[in-house]
C-alpha positions, 0 to 999 in steps of 0.5 A: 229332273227333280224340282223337290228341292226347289218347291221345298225353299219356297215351303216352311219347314213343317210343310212337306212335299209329298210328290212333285211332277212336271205334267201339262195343263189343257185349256180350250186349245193351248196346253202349258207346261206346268210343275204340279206339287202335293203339299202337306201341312199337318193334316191338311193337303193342297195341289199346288201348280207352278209356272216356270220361266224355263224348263225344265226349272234351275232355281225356285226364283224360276218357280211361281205359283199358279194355282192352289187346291185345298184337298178336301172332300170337293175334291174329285178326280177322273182319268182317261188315256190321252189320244191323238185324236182327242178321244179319251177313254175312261177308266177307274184309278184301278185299271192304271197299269204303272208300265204302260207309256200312254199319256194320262189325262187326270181331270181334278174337279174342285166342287161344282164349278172348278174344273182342272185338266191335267196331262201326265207323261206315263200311267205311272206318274199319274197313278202316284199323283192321285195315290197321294190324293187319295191318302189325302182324303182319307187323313182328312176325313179322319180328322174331320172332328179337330178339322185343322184349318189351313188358310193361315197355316199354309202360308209359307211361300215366299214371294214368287213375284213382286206381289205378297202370295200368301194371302191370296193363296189362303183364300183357296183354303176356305170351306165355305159354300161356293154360289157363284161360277167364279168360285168364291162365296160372297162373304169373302167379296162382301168388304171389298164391295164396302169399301169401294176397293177397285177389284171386288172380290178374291184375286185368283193367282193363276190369272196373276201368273208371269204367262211364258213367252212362248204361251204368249205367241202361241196364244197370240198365232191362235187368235190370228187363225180362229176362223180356222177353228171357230163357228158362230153361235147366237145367244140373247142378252138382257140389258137393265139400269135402274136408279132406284134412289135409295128405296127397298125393292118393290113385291116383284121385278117381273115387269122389268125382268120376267121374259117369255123368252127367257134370255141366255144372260141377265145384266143388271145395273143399279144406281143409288141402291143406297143413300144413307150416310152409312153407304157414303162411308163404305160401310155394309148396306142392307140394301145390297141383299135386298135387291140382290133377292129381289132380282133373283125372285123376278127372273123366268122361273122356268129356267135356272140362272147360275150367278157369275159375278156380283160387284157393289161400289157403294151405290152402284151396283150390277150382277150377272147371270147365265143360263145354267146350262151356259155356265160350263161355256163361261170359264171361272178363271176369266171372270173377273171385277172392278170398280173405279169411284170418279167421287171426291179423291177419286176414292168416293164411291157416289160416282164412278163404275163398276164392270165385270168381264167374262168369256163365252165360247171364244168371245170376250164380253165386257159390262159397265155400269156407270153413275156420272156426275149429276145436274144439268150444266155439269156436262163436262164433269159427265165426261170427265167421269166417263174418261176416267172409267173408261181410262182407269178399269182395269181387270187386274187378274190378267197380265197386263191388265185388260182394259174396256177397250180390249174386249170383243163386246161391251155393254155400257149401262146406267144413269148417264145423267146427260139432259136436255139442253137448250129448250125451256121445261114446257116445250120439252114436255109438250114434244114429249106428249106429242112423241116427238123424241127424234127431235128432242133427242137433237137437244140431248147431250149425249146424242150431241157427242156421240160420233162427234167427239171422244166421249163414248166414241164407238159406242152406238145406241138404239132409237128410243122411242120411249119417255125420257126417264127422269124425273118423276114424283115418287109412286106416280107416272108424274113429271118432277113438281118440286120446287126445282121442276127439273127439266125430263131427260133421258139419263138412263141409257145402255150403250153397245159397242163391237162385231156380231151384236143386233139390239132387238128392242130398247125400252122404258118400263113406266110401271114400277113407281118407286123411284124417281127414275123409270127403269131402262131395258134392252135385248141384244142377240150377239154372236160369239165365236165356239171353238170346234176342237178337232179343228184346233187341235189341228191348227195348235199342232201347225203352230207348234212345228211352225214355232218350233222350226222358226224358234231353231232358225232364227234369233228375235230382232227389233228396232227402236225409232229412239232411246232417248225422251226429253220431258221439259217443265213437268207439272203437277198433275200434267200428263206428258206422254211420247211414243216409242215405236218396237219393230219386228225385223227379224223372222220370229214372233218377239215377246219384249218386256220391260224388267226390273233393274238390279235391286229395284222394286220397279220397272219404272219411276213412280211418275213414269207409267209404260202402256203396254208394258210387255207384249208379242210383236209377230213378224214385220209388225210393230207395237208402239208403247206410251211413254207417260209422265206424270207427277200426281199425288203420289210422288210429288213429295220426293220431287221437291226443290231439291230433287226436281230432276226427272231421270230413269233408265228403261231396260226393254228385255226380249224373250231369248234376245238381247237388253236395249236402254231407254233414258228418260229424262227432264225437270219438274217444276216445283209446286206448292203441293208437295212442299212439307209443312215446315217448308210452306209455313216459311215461305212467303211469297208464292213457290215460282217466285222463291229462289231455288237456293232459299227452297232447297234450304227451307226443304231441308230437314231441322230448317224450321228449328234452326231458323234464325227468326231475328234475321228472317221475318216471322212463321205463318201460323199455317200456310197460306195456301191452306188459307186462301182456299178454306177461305173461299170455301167458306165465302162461296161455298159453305152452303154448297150441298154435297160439298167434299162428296161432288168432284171437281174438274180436272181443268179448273184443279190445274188452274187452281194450282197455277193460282197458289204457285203464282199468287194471282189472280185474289180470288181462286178460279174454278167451281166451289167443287174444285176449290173443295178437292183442291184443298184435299188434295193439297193436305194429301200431297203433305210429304208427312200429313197434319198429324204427323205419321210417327204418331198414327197408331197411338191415334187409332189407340185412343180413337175412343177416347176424346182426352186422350185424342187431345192430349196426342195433338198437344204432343205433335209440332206447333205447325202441325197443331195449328193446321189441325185445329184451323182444318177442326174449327172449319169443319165445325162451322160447315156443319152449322149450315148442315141443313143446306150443304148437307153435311153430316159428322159421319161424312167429314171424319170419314173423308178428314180421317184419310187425309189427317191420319197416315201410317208411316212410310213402309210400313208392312201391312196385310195384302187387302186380296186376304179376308185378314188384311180387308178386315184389317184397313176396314178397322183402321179405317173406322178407327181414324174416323172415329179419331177425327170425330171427336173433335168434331163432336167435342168443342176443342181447346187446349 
């Protein structure tokens, strides 16, 4: 069947299709049908590749796209015949013969890294494919001199998903040099790491593809009968961390790096590659490529090490290597990135980590690189900081999300920050003398947890037999003699966990001085599993008759332990979570998912998340999926008095089965965060204690204009939640260093809450840290912030221009101009004690610029996955920053 009409709807009208095929892709032992498509836009070419719900395809909303290759001159091409016996002939493109029927295999290789394997029915189809390629090569190198650029050009595909295609495809069209395995130059990654985005780097679209069920449980059989296929290969993995506190590299790394055996894979960590003001504010650090060189220089030379991925969240950083002769066993389109900040708002890169995955043979290797949260008594914000990397990491290029968890080995490096607790600094430094680390480490706070609680939980760690790491003058091998003499400990550490990994030695390298940390290494052998592709090939075939006899017998069954869930008095930032159980009662592998309903975005309410939200479930077995409410910043706002009802309806779909309906429904209890401005700065006694009926009138929109002031009483100027916490922060925490960069903890921010809602205790409970991200996250929950939305673009407008700045505020509601310049005045008095909390201009209008300034609701922005749309928020980004600089610049009045 013919799809060309379909590919051309998903097409603008200049854009051409040239030859469109249905052929199939191999990798490693699956093969999936694909539709392969020549584009022509001009005088540029691209292949495209679609997946299909169905074949052969019905409608282009069956289409997605998997795959886009820009037809240049990396492009290159190889054909052979396909075998039963899986040995390929070669040919040149000359010796087709359009009248044979063998299978054709076309390997298309896209620059150094990028290989494709295509399966096509008959020589004929093959030969009309790479025909068009060629003519493609040759129309560009005629156009060489006028070299018409398609990224932006080509951009005509609709939506194929619920996600914009269109700037990620363009990225494919770049002719920039390629580094790394993953295919993509770093100048493409360089904003992302800026900006502390969680996903460094280029999306790759066929890793976002809706993979077909059948895919899914052939996959899924696959995995279950790898022993059948697999054998074992060893390979050495070298583990460093190293805070480096802000200082350039020193001559050489090679104490650290330079091995006489040299390793198969480098990981290397660092924290605080940066502390200047510029990095706080996700800005480009110098210091990235620095170390980036410095780390390069040092490795074995007598071997070549290939890039696999490099990923930068302000100051930490990490970057893998492979052996170069390793890099065809690591495939590009698994290698994927992401960070996730644990700093104030959870969008502060200072704290948090950055991972990076990627296969070897048929083994899933995943590595962490982590900076919890600092000072001795803060253990539990370390824990807290692990959780949430541990829970919020995902490497989103797979559908579903991979999660820490899912991989066969991972690798947790960094400063940890856990210390010694509970001894006196001269008795830790005398067993230190004396080498008696096994003790002390009884007093470690991390050996305290591990196997004894969920922090870390199983993970294992080497015997250190090494100094503890931190803290030492900077250029000596002397403990810290500042006025703080903090107490050594052991806060740089690597941490393992999963089958098949032997840690060979674990160590501290005491010689490099610059930091006032000591670098930590570690050597690993682990074992992975190599596919023997005879012997795949064979049990790929099994499973196909299999699939094929069982899919023609019988119909997918499963059963549900309930369809009904109850959530009673849902609170802000309370996670509430219950289990559904799907069982498999039929006699075929079921594939479920739960679907959009008609005309809706979602599968799911904003404050309902469903994990796992589609998967394989294999005969007689079951799956439970976590059914987890939770009213966050996000959504709050549409919950408000008047809609604090929590009501959906789930449809879990089976592949080549029937629909089920899930109802989940319950009540959410109405805070003060969430309620709009004109809300608060009427209600005078705290929101549990105000009637519903007096909440839903105040909510409603004109309230506040119409409002009989003779009869009611008087406005506040601003609320009085606001005021209660910028009050505390000013009596107990105006000289607090890293105040709105440190965190605070997730316990002490729901007790916070309870005291605004409430109105007791007097004084606000919890630490400085939390009272601090309470009030950023109270104006973040504004449904619209302190400078209204309706006027954010004339703010960035005028960012520049301090008059101009004033007259917009004079311009927005007495309310909303009050609260700013309350918020303004505050921050201007911080600053005056800028030599103890260490606050800085920059810091504040960075943080203040998102929480004031907001774009409208639905506003149509750039996908951030585009050079075009990372380059756009950078600008916005700067310029509310600058915005709110100006006020604190310039004395404010009106």
């Amino acid at each position: 069947m013919d799809i060309t009409p379909f590919v051309k709807k998903l097409l603008r009208a200049d854009e051409k299709v040239l030859y469109c095929i249905l052929g199939r892709i191999i990798e490693d032992t699956i093969q999936a049908d694909r539709y392969i498509a020549v584009v022509q836009k001009q005088a540029d070419t691209a292949l495209f590749l679609f997946s299909s719900r169905g074949i052969p395809c019905t409608s282009e909303n069956d289409l997605a796209v998997e795959d886009v290759f820009k037809i240049n001159e990396d492009f290159h091409l190889r054909q052979s015949e396909a075998h039963k016996d899986n040995v390929n002939r070669q040919s040149s493109i000359d010796d087709f013969d359009p009248l044979k029927n063998t299978e054709q295999v076309v390997d298309l290789c896209i620059g150094s890294q990028k290989n494709v394997r295509i399966l096509l029915p008959d020589a004929a189809s093959a030969k009309y494919l790479i025909g068009h390629i060629q003519k493609a090569q040759s129309r560009r190198q005629k156009q060489m001199s006028s070299d018409v650029n398609m990224t932006d050009s080509m951009s005509g595909l609709r939506k194929a998903e619920s996600r914009d295609s269109l700037d990620i495809i363009g990225d494919y069209y770049g002719d920039e040099e390629d580094t790394t395995i993953e295919g993509f130059p770093d100048s493409l990654r360089a904003i992302t790491n800026q900006l502390g985005i969680p996903g460094s780097g280029v999306d790759l679209v066929n890793n976002l593809k809706p993979t077909t069920a059948r895919e899914h449980v052939v996959k899924h059989y696959m995995k279950l009968r790898e022993e059948e296929f697999t054998y074992k290969k060893y390979y050495s993995v070298f583990c460093g961390t190293w805070n480096v506190n802000g200082q350039s590299p020193p001559m050489s790394l090679k104490l650290w790096l330079d091995k006489p055996n040299p390793p198969d894979i480098y990981v290397i960590g660092f924290q605080e590659l940066d502390l200047s003001n510029q990095a706080y504010v996700f800005s480009g650090s110098p210091k990235e490529e620095q170390w980036k060189n410095a780390v390069r220089k040092s490795l074995p030379p007598k071997v070549r090490y290939r890039k696999v991925k490099l990923i930068r969240m302000v100051g930490i950083m990490m970057v893998v290597y492979v052996k170069e002769a390793l890099a065809p066993d690591v495939p590009p389109h698994l290698i994927d990135a992401d960070t996730v900040a644990t700093g104030i708002m959870g969008i502060m890169g200072n704290k948090g980590g950055v991972g990076i995955r990627m296969t070897l043979h048929n083994t899933s290797l995943c590595f962490i690189n982590t900076h919890l949260a600092a000072h001795q008594d803060e253990y539990e914000r370390r824990n807290q900081d692990y959780r949430d990397v541990e829970s919020k990491m995902r490497f989103k290029q797979f559908l579903p999300p991979l999660l820490i968890s899912e991989h066969d080995q991972v690798f947790w490096i960094g400063d940890l920050n856990y210390r010694i607790n509970g001894l006196e600094i001269d008795k830790v430094k005398s067993m230190i003398d004396k080498e008696k680390y096994k003790d002390l480490l009884s007093y470690d706070q991390l050996h305290q947890q591990l196997g004894r609680s969920d922090v870390f939980r199983g993970y294992s760690e080497g015997e250190i037999n090494f100094r503890p790491t931190y803290k030492y003058n900077t250029g000596t091998n002397d403990w810290d003699s500042s006025e703080k003499s903090r107490i050594p400990a052991w806060c740089d550490r690597i941490l393992y966990k999963g089958e098949g990994i032997d840690q060979v030695h674990y160590t501290s390298h005491p010689d490099l001085l610059i930091s006032d940390h000591k670098p930590v290494s570690s050597l690993f052998t682990i074992e992975v599993k190599a596919i023997d592709k005879e012997k795949s090939n064979k049990v790929y075939e099994d499973v196909m008759k299999k699939l094929d006899r069982l899919e023609n017998d019988y119909l997918p069954q499963v059963k549900l332990d309930k369809t009904e869930f109850q959530f009673k008095d849902v609170m802000f930032i309370e996670k509430r979570s219950e289990i559904l159980t799907v069982c498999n009662t039929g006699q075929v592998p079921v594939e479920f998912e739960f679907i959009n309903k008609l005309e809706e975005q979602s599968y799911c309410q904003p404050w309902l998340r469903i994990t796992p939200y589609k998967s394989v479930i294999t005969p007689g077995s079951s799956c439970e999926v976590r059914l987890e409410v939770l009213v966050d910043k996000t959504c709050v706002a549409s919950l408000d008095a008047s809609n604090h009802v929590l009501d959906d309806i789930l449809v879990l779909h089976l592949t080549g089965g029937k629909d089920f309906f899930i109802t989940v429904n319950g009540n959410f209890i109405p805070s003060s965060f969430g309620c709009s401005l004109e809300a608060l700065v009427q209600m005078h006694g705290p929101i549990r204690e105000t009637p519903t009926a007096q909440l839903i009138e105040i909510e409603q929109p004109g309230s506040l204009m119409s409002r009989d002031l003779t009869q009611g009483g008087r406005l506040y100027a601003i609320p009085k939640e606001v005021w209660r916490l910028v009050n505390h922060l000013w009596l107990y925490g105006k000289d607090q260093a890293e105040l709105f960069l440190q965190a605070g903890l997730k316990k002490e921010l729901v007790v916070i809450r309870d005291c605004l809602d409430m109105g007791v205790p007097d004084k606000i409970p919890g630490s400085v840290h939390s009272v601090a991200e309470a009030l950023l996250l109270f104006l973040e929950c504004l449904p619209d912030p302190v400078i209204p939305c309706r006027v954010y673009y004339r703010c960035l407008e005028c960012n520049s221009n301090y008059m101009l700045c004033k007259q917009v505020i004079s311009q927005i509601p007495e309310h909303h101009k009050n609260l700013f310049r309350y918020l303004i005045a505050f921050l201007r008095e911080l600053l005056k004690y800028s030599d103890q909390n260490k606050l800085e201009t920059n810091i504040l209008s960075s943080i203040f610029g998102e929480i004031f300034l907001r774009p409208p609701p639905n506003t149509l922005t750039r996908s951030l996955s585009s050079p075009a749309g990372k380059a756009k928020a950078l600008e916005e980004e700067m310029k509310r920053a600058a915005f709110v600089k100006q006020f604190l610049i310039n004395e404010y009045d009106e």
